[in-house]
C-alpha positions as CSV (number, residue, x, y, z in Angstrom):
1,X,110.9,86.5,116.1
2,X,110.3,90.3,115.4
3,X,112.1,92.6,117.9
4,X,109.0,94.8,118.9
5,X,110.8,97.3,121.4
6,X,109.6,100.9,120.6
7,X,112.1,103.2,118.9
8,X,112.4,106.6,119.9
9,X,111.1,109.5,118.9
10,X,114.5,111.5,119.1
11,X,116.3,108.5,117.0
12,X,118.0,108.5,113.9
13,X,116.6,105.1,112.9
14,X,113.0,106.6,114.0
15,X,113.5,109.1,111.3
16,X,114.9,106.7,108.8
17,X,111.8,104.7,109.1
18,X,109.8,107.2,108.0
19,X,112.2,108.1,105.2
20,X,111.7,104.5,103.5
21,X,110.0,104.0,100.2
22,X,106.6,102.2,101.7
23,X,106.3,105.2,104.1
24,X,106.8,107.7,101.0
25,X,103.6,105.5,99.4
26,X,101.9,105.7,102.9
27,X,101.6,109.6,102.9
28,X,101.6,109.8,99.0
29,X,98.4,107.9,99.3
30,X,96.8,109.0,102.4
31,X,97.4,112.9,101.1
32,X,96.0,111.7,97.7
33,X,92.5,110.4,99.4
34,X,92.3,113.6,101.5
35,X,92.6,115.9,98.5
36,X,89.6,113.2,97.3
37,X,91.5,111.9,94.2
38,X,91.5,108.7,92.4
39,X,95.3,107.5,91.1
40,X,94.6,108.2,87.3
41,X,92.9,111.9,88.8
42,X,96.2,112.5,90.8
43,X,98.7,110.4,88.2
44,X,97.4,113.1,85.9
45,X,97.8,116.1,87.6
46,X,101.7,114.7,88.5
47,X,102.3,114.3,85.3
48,X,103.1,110.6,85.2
49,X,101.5,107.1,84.4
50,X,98.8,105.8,86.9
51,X,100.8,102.6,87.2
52,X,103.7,104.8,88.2
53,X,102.2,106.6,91.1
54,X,100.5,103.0,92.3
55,X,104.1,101.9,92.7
56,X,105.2,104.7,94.6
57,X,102.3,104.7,96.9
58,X,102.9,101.2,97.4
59,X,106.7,101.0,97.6
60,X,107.6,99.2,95.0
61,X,109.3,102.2,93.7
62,X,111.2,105.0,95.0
63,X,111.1,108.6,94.5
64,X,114.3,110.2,92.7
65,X,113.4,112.9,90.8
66,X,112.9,116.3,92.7
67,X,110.9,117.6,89.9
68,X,108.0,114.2,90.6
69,X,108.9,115.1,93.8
70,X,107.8,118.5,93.7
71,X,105.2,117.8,91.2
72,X,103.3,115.3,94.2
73,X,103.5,117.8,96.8
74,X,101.9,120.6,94.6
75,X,98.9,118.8,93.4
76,X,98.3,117.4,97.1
77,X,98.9,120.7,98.7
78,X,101.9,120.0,100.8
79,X,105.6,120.1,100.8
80,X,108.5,118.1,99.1
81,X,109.6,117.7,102.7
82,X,106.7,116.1,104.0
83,X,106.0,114.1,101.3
84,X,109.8,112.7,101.5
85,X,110.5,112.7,104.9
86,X,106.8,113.1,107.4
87,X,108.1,116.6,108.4
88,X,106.7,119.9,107.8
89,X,103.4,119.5,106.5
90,X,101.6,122.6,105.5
91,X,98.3,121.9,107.4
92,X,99.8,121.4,110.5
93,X,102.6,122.7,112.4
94,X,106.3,120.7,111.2
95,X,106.4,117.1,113.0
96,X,107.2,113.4,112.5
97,X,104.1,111.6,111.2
98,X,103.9,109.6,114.5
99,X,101.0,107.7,112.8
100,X,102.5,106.0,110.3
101,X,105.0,104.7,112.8
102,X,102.2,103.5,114.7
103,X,101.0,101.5,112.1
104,X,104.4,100.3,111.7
105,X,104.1,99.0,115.1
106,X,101.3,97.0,114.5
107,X,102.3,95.6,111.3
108,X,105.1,94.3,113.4
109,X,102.7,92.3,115.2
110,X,100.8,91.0,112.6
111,X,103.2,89.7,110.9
112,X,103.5,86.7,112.9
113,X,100.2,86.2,113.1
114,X,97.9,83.8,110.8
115,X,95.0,84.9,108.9
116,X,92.6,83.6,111.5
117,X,94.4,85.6,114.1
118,X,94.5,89.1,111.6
119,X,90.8,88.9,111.2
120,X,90.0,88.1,115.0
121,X,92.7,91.4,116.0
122,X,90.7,93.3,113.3
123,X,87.2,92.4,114.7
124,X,88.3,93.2,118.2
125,X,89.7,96.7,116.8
126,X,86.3,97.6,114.9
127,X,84.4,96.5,118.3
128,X,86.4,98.5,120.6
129,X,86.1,101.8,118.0
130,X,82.9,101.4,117.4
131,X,82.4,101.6,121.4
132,X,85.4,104.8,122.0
133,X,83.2,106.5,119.5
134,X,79.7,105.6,121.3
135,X,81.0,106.9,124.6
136,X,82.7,110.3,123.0
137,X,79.3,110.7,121.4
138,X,77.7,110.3,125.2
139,X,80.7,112.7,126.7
140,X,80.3,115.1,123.9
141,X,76.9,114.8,122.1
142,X,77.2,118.1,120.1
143,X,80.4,117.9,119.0
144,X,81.3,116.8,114.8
């Protein structure tokens, strides 16, 4: 059974969470569809194979080299530090990225859960966004 007890914030092990490969990937990737690249587009720009950059964005490879390193954080317009560790990000001000341990979290849940049960959770999650957004867009009509 998965121990689900939060971790905090202030922890060492909080930190080293989002230190590990798969949460590398996570920002890698989620940086990479911001900037509106595909992986051969960004693979390109970095300087190394498509296949290459997949891995790393999935986690089936860690990051070594400071110069890839550095060469990922200047073609998605952030820092080495962000990419490797969540901190310091140069659109916003330096913090953990409290979203990927999120999704962590819920991972951790689904993980003992069968494929009937994901798609039910993920029905229920669509529904229940689909109605936040409906009553923002009634509190707050003229708002993007």
């Amino acid at each position: 059974m998965t121990d689900h007890t939060e971790i905090p914030e202030e922890s060492e092990e909080y930190r080293l969470l989002l230190e590990t490969p798969k949460a590398v990937g996570y920002r890698i990737r989620r940086k990479r569809l911001q900037k509106d690249l595909s992986l051969s587009e960004a693979a390109d720009a970095i300087g190394i194979s498509r296949s290459y950059l997949s891995m790393i964005e999935t986690g089936q490879r860690k990051l070594n080299s400071s110069d890839t390193i550095d060469a990922i954080a200047d073609t998605l317009g952030t820092t080495p530090t962000y990419i490797m560790r969540g901190i310091g990000d140069r659109v916003s001000e330096p913090r953990i990225d409290h979203r990927y341990y999120l999704m962590i979290q819920v991972e951790s849940y689904l993980d003992e859960c069968s494929t009937r049960e994901i798609e039910f959770c993920l029905d229920i999650i669509k529904r229940i966004i689909k109605e936040m957004r409906r009553i923002q867009d009634l509190a707050c009509p003229n708002e993007p």
